[in-house]
N, C-alpha and C positions, 0 to 999 in steps of 0.2 A: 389227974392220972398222967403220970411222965411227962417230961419237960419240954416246951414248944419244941419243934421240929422243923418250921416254917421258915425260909432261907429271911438271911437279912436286909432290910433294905436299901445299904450300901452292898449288897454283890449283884441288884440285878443287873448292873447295868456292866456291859462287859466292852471294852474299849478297843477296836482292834489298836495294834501299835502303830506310831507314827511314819515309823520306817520301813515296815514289813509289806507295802505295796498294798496292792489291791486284794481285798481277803473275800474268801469265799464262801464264808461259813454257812451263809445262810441260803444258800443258791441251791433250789431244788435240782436243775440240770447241772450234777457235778456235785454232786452235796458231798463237804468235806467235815460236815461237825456228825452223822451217822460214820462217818465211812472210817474216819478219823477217830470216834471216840473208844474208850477200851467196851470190849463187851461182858469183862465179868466184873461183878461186884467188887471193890476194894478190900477183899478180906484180911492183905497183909501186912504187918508189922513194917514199914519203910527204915526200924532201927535194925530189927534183929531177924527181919523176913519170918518172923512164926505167926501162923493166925491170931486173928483176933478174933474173939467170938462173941459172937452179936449180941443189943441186948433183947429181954421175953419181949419188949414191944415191938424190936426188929423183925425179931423170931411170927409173931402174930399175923404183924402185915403181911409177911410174907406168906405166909402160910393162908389168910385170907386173897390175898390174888390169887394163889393156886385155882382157889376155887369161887372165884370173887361172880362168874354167872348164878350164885346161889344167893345174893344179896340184892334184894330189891333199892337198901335206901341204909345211909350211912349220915343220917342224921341226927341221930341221937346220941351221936357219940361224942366225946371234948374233939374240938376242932385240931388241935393238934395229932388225934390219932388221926381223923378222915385223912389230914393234910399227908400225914406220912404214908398210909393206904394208896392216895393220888398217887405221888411221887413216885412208889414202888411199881403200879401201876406202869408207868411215864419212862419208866427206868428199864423195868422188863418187856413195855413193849407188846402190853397186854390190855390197854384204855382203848375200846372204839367207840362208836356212837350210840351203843347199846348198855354197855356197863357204867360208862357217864353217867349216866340216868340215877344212879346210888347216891349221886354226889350233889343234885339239885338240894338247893337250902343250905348245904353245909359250913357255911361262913369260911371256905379257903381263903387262904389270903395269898398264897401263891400258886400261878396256873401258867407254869414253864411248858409250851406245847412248840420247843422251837423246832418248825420244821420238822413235827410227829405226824405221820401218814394219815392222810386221810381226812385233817380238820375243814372243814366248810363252816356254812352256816345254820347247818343244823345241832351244830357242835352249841352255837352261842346261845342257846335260850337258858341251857343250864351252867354255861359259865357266868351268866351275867346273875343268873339266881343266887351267886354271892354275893350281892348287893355290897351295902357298904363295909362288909369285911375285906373287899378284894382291895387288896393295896399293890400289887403286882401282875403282869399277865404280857406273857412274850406269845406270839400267834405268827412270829415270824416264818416263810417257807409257806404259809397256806391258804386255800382258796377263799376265807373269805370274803365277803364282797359288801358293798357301803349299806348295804341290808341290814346285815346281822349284827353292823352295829348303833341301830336304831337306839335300843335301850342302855347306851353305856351313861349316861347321863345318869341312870340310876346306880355305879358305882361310885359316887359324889370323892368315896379316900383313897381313890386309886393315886398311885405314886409314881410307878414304871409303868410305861405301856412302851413295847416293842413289835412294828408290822413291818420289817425288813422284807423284800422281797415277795410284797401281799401286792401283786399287780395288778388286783380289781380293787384297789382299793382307790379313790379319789378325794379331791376338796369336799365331801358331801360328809365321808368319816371326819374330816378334820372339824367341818362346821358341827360337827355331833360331841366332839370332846370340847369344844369350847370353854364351857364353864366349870371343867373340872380342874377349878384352884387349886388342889393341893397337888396337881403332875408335878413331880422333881428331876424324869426322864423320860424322853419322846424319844422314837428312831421309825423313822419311814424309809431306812434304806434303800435304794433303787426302784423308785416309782418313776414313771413314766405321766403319771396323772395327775398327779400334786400341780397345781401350775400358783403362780403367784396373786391369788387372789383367794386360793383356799388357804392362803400361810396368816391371812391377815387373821383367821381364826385364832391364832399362835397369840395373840396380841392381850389377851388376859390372863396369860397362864404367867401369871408373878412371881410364882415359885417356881417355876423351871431351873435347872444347873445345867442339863445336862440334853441339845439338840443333836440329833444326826440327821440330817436330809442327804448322806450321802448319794452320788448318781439319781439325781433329780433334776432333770434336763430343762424343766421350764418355771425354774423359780427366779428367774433374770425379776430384780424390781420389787422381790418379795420382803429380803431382809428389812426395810424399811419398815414392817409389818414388829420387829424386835426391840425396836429401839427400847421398848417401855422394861423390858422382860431385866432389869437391872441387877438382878441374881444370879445371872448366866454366866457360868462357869467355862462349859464346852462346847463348843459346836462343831461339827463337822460337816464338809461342805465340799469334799473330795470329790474329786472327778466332774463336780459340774460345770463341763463347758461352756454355760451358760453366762458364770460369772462373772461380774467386770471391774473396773474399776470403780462405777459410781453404784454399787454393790458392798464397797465397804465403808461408804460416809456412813450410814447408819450405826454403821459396829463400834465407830469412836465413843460411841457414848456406854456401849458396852463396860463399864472401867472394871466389873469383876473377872471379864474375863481370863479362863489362866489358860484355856487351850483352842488355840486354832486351826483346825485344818482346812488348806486350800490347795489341795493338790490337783494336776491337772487341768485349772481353770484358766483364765485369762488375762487374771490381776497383771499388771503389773507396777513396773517403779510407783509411777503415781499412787496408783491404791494401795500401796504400802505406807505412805506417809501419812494414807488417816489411821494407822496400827500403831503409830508411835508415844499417843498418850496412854497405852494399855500395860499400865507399867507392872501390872498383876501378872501380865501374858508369863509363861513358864514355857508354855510348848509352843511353837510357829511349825507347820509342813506346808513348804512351797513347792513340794517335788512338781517337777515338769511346767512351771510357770515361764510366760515369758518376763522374765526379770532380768537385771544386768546390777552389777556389780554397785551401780549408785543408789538400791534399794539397801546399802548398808547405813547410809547415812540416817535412815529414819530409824534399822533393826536398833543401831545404838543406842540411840535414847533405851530399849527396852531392857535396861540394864540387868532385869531379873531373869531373863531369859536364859533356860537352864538347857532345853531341846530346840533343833533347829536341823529341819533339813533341807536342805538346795540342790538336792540332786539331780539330776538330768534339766539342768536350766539353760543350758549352753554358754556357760559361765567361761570368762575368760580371764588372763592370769594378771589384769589392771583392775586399782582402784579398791585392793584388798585392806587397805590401813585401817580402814574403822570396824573391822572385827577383834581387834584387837579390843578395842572397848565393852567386850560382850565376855566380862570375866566370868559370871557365874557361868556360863557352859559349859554343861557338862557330856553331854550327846551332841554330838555335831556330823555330818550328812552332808560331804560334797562330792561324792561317787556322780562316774560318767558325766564329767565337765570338761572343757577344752584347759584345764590348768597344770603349772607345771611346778617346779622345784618355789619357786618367790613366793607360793603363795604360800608355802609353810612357814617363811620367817614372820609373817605376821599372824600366827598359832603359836608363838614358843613362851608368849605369854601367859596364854590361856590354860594356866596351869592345873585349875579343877577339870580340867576333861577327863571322862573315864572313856569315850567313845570315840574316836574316829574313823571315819569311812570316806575311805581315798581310791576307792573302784575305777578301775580303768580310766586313772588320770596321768599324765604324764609326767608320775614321779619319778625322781633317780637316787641313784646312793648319797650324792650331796645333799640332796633337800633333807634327809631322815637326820642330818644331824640338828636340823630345828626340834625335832620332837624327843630326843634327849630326856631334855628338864621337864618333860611332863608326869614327870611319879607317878600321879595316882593315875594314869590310864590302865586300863584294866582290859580294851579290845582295841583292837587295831586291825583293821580292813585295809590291804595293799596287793588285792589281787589284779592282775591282769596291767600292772602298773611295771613300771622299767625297773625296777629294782633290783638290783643282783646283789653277792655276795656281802662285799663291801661295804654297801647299804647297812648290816645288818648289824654290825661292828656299834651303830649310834643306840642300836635298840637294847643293848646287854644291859645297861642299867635301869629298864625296867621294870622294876621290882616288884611289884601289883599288877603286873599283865598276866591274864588269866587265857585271853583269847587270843590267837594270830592267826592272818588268812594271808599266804604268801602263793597261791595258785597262779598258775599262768605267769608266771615270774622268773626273770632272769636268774635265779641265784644258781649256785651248785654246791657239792659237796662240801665244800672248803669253806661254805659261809657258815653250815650250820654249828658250828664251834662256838658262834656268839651267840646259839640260843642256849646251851646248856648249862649259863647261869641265872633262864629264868624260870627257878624253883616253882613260884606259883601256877604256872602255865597249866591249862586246864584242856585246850582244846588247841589243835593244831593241824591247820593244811597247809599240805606237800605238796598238791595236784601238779608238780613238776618231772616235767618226761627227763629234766637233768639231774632227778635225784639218784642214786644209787643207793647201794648194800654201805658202803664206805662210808655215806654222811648216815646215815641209821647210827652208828655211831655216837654221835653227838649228842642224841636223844636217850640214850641210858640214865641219866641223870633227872629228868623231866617224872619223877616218881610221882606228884601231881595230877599229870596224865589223865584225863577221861575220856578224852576223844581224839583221835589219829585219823587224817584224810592222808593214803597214801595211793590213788588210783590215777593210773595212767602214769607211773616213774618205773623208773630200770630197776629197782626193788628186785630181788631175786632170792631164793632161801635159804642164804646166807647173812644176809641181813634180818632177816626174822631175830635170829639170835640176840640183838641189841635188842629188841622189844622184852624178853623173856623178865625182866626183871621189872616191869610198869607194874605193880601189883592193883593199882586203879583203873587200869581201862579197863573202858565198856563200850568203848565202840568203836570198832577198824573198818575201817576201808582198804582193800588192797586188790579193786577188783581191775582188771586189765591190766596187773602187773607181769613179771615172770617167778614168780613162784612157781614151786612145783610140790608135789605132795612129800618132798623130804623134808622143806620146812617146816611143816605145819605142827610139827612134834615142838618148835619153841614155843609154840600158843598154848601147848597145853595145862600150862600152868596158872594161868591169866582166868582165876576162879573170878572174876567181879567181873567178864566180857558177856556183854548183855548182848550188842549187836557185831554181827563180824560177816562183812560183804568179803566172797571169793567167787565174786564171777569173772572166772579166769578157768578159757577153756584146759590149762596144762592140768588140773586140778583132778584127781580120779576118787575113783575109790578108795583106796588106799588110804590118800591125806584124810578123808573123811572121818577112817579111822585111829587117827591123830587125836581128832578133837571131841573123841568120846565122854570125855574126865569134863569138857565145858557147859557141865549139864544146867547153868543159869541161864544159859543162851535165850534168848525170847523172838530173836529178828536174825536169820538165816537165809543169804543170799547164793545160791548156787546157779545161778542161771544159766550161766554155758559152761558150768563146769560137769566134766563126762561121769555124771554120776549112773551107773545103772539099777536096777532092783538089789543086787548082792548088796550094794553100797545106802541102802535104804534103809539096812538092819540096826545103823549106830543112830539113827535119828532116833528111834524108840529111848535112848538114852535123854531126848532134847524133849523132856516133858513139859515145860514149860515154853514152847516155842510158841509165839501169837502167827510170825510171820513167815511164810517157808515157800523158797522159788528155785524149782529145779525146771531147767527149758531144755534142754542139750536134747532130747528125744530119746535118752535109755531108759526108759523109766517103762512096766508096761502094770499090768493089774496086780503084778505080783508082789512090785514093788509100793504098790500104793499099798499092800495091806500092812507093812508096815508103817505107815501115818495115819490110819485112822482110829490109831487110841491117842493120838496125838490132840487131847479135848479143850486144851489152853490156844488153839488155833483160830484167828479172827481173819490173816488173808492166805488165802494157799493158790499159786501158779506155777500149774504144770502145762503149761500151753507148751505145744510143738512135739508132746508127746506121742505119734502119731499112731503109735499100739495100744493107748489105751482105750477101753469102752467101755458099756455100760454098765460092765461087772464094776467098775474104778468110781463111779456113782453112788452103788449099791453102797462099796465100802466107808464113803466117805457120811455118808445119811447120820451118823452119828455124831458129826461134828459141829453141834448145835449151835458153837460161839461162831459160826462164820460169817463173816460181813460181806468180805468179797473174792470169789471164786474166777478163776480163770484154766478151761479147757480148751481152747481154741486148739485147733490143728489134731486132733485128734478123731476117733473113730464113735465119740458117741452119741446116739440117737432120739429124737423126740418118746421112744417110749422109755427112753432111760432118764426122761424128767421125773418120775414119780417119785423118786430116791431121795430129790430135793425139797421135797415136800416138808419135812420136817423142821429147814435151816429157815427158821421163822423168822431172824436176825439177818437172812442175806439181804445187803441192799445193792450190788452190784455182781453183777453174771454177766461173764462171755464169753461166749460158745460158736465165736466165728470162725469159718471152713470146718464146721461138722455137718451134720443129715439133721439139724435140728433148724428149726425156722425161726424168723422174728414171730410170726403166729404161734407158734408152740410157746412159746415163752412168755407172749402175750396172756395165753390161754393159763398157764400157770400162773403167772402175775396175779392175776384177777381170782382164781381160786381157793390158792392157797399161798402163795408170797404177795400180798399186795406192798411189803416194804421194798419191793427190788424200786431203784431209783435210777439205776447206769448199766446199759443190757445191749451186749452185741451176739445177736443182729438184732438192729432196732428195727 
């Protein structure tokens, strides 16, 4: 009956990026994969935006959660429906430790609980009662502890197991997964307990590919515990300060490895030289390591080496010649280094780059004509670097450049003439206070277009008018520009503008109703622009709006009534409204997608929590300088919102 449903076992494992920093995903304080993720089902066509409708199995499950306290046990069914009933479950945000109970026996093979309210250990007698059908199970974000997982031994085929940010967990879980041979992907993200003698447990999982011990402070001595694990693809190993140079002899023997991350740790030059026979390596991240320029000498030999980041290393602009040997790169990551114009002549070779990142280095106009001859680049990061005009002249025949970041940069008007022969360009920041209305100009041509940063330039709306013809973007910036609401009639045309930032206090009412006709809008920024209730009436138009921030203070209960048929809403902030009250709660109670709400500075009060009672999906409220208390909120919390996760007053 209908076709597996069950995810595959190449997507559990979900990789943060090498260069995207320090990610948060899984961090209960701050949790940014609830807060973050969309809250309504995917019903729409991404070709031609018309529903798609579900199939009777979709229709089923669903309609079984509705009413899923009516179900004692969900075992008799083909494991592909259970799994889809879980999932629905998981999705809606309707699984607690009571309706689990349906699911004991049901041979799941996927049990994605990352960071879902409320799992402990009373959660695990019936996850583990999937015995050997469970091949997957993320438990990342929750309580817990080396208890519950006593019996995991009895899922002998599990495959993925993920406990990112499970800080009661210790060496005692590690020594309990020991002999589950078939693991192909561990992550213990940011444990605190792991110390390097429960890693030796690590030492017969033969089929591993795939480690993360990211922010694991006391594995200094462990890796030696890997040497055997010959499979191993990836490990990460980010941010552990722990780590040293005689931390990476073990890894030479590593030879499949194709990805490493060591970011923030302590390696340096020497412990790069045992990285050198890893001629699989594809990825290296060395952000913030103390390394020096003669750690090239060993990257070379890694001739396959496609990703590479060195950024914030305090790299200086000697002894660059042997990158030049590193032709497959294609990502490269030297942002926030002490380096200047020399070190791009030895880049003009490296002609497969699609990436580079030159963040607040001390580039000039001269050095850009090293990167000319690089074709196939496709982004190009040169913010906060010296670059002005002239600079710009080398980059026109980039023909495949899709991205450009020229913020905090010297250019001006007169440069952007050499962007507007690059047709592909897809995304582009301005964040320059020397742009004007004049270089808007230049950008007519850029039909491509999906994204514009134009916040913080002399922008004014008369420049608006060169945009009017982008029939592609979706999302502007133009907030603390000078605009005023006479421009805002060039936007109105711009039917594909998804997001459009105008926190720019000249902006009233008026403009508002400008951009009545941009009814695809989904993410609407107004935060100090002088919006009042009168100017509240053209949102009703913005049905599709998730995201919507009016702060200015004209806003009172009047004006809230028209947002709250606004039902496609996931964050809404009206902080510093300081007329509205508990009538403005009342209105909102039907806005059941919200994830995270902001009233602060306003007039409403702990009895005007009960309103909230319905937004069973909020996971972050705050309600600071109102008559409402951290206790009142607590007392809600626990009642009826046990998913709030981020609450001021705490």
């Amino acid at each position: 009956m209908g076709g597996a449903c069950s995810r595959k076992r190449g997507q559990q494992v979900n990789e943060d990026g090498a260069f995207r920093g320090i990610s948060r995903r899984y961090s209960r304080n701050g949790s940014s994969k609830w807060l973050g993720a969309s809250s309504t089902r995917a019903v729409v066509d991404n070709i031609d935006g018309k529903a798609i409708c579900p199939s009777l199995m979709e229709l089923c499950a669903y309609k079984i959660c509705e009413h899923i306290d009516q179900y004692g046990t969900f075992s008799m069914l083909p494991r592909d429906i259970s799994q889809q009933i879980f999932n629905e479950l998981v999705y809606s945000q309707r699984l607690n430790g009571t309706n689990l109970e349906a699911f004991r026996g049901c041979a799941l093979q996927d049990i994605d609980l990352c960071e879902y309210p409320g799992v402990d250990d009373s959660w695990m007698d019936v996850i583990l009662s999937q015995g050997s059908s469970l091949l997957s199970a993320d438990l990342s974000g929750s309580d817990v502890t080396d208890c519950g997982l006593v019996q995991f031994k009895d899922c002998e085929n599990i495959q993925a197991l993920n406990f990112n940010y499970c800080d009661q967990i210790s060496d005692s879980s590690l020594d309990r997964i020991r002999g589950l041979s078939n693991l192909t992907s561990l992550s213990f993200k940011r444990n605190s307990n792991i110390t390097t003698e429960g890693l030796s447990a690590l030492s017969g999982l033969v089929n591993l590919l795939h480690l993360d011990l990211e922010r694991c402070p006391l594995i200094h001595g462990g890796l030696v515990h890997l040497r055997g694990l010959s499979k191993l693809q990836a490990l990460n190993i980010n941010c552990c300060n722990c780590i040293t140079d005689s931390d990476m002899e073990p890894l030479a023997e590593l030879t499949n490895l194709k990805e490493l991350q060591l970011s923030a740790s302590k390696v340096t030059d020497h412990g790069v030289t045992f990285l050198k026979g890893l001629h699989k390596l594809s990825l290296l991240n060395m952000e913030r390591c103390p390394i020096t320029t003669a750690c090239l000498d060993s990257l070379s030999a890694i001739v396959g080496l496609q990703y590479l980041n060195l950024s914030r290393c305090n790299l200086t602009g000697n002894g660059w010649d042997k990158i030049s040997d590193l032709k497959a790169l294609k990502v490269l990551n030297l942002g926030f280094n002490n380096i200047s114009d020399g070190v791009l002549v030895h880049l003009k070779d490296l002609i497969n780059l699609e990436s580079l990142n030159m963040d607040s280095c001390s580039i000039r106009d001269d050095g850009l004509v090293n990167l000319g001859g690089l074709h196939r680049l496709k982004c190009l990061e040169l913010s906060d670097t010296e670059v002005g005009s002239n600079g710009l002249s080398h980059l026109s025949g980039l023909a495949n450049l899709q991205s450009l970041n020229l913020s905090f940069t010297l250019i001006t008007d007169g440069g952007l003439g050499n962007l507007s022969k690059l047709s592909t360009l897809r995304s582009l920041n301005l964040d320059v206070r020397q742009i004007t209305d004049t270089g808007l100009a230049s950008l007519r041509s850029l039909h491509r277009l999906k994204c514009l940063e134009l916040s913080d330039t002399e922008v004014g709306s008369n420049g608006l008018s060169h945009l009017s013809g982008l029939a592609n973007l979706q999302s502007l910036n133009l907030s603390f520009t000078l605009i005023t609401d006479g421009g805002l009639g060039n936007l109105s045309k711009l039917s594909t503008l998804r997001s459009l930032n105008l926190d720019v206090r000249q902006i009233t009412d008026t403009g508002l109703a400008s951009l009545r006709n941009l009814t695809g809008l989904t993410h609407l920024d107004l935060f100090c622009a002088k919006i009042t209730d009168a100017g509240t009436t053209y949102l009703r138009n913005f049905t599709n709006l998730q995201s919507l921030e009016i702060c200015s203070g004209g806003i009172t209960d009047a004006g809230v009534k028209n947002i709250k048929d606004l039902r496609s809403l996931v964050f809404l902030n009206l902080s510093q409204n300081h007329r509205l009250t508990d009538a403005s709660l009342a209105l909102i109670t039907g806005l059941t997608q919200l994830v995270s709400l902001n009233l602060s500075n306003s007039r409403v009060t702990s009895s005007g929590l009960q309103h909230l009672k319905p937004l069973k999906k909020l996971k972050s409220l705050s309600l600071e300088s109102t008559k409402v208390t951290a206790n009142d909120i607590k007392r809600l919390q626990v009642s009826d919102l046990p998913n709030l996760v981020n609450v001021r007053p705490e």
